[in-house]
N, C-alpha and C positions, 0 to 999 in steps of 0.2 A: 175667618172661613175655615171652615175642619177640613181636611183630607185636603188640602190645599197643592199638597206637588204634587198627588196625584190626580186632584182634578186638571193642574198646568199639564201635565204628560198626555194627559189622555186630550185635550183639547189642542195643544200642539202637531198628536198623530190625528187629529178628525175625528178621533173613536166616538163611536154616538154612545151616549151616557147622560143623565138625568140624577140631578143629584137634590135628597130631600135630610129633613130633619126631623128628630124625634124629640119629647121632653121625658127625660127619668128624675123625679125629684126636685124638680126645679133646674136641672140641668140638662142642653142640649147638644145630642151627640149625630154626628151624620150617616148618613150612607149614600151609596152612590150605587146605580144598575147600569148594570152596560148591557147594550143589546148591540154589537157590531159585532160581523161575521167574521173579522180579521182575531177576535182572539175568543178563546173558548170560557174567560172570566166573565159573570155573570153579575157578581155583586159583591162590594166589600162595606164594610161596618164598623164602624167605631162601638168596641167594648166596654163595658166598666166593669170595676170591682164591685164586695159585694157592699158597700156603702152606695155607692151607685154617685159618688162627686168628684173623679177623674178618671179621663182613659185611662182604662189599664193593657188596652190590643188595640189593634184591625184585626179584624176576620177578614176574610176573603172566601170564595166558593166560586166553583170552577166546573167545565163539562168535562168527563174523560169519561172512555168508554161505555157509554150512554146511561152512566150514572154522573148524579153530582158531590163534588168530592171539596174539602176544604180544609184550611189552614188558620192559625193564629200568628202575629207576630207583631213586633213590637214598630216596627219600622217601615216607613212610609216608601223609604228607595228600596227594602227586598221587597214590596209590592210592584214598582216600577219595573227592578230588572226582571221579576219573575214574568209580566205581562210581555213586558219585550221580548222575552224568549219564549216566549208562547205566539206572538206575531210573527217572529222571524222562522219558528216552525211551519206556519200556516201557510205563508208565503212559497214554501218549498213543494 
């Protein structure tokens, strides 16, 4: 299963989110949409390189100032704690 601790995080907090699959080349990469009002994250992505036969990221994209804005990175937990701190701001 791709995005695997972050599908565990998100379904641990309740966050509603829908998660689907793509095929590049013979190989499948995920993504997941969040639609919960508790964080402004919208959707992350599994990347490849340009061979297009291992992640090379997650993306991520996000609401801020009523534009949408987004990130790269390599790492499933700075996806986690950035969401978290994007919930513990909401909450506020």
């Amino acid at each position: 299963m791709r995005l695997s601790k972050i599908q565990k995080f998100l379904k641990i907090n309740n966050i509603n989110y829908t998660y689907s699959t793509d095929m590049y080349s013979k190989n499948e990469y995920g993504s997941i949409s969040i639609n919960d009002e508790r964080t402004n994250y919208t959707s992350i992505s599994e990347i490849t390189g340009t061979r297009g036969t291992t992640v090379s990221g997650i993306w991520a994209s996000y609401r801020e100032d009523k534009s949408i804005k987004s990130f790269v990175t390599q790492s499933q937990e700075n996806i986690i704690k950035r969401i978290q701190s994007d919930m513990d701001k909401q909450e506020k």
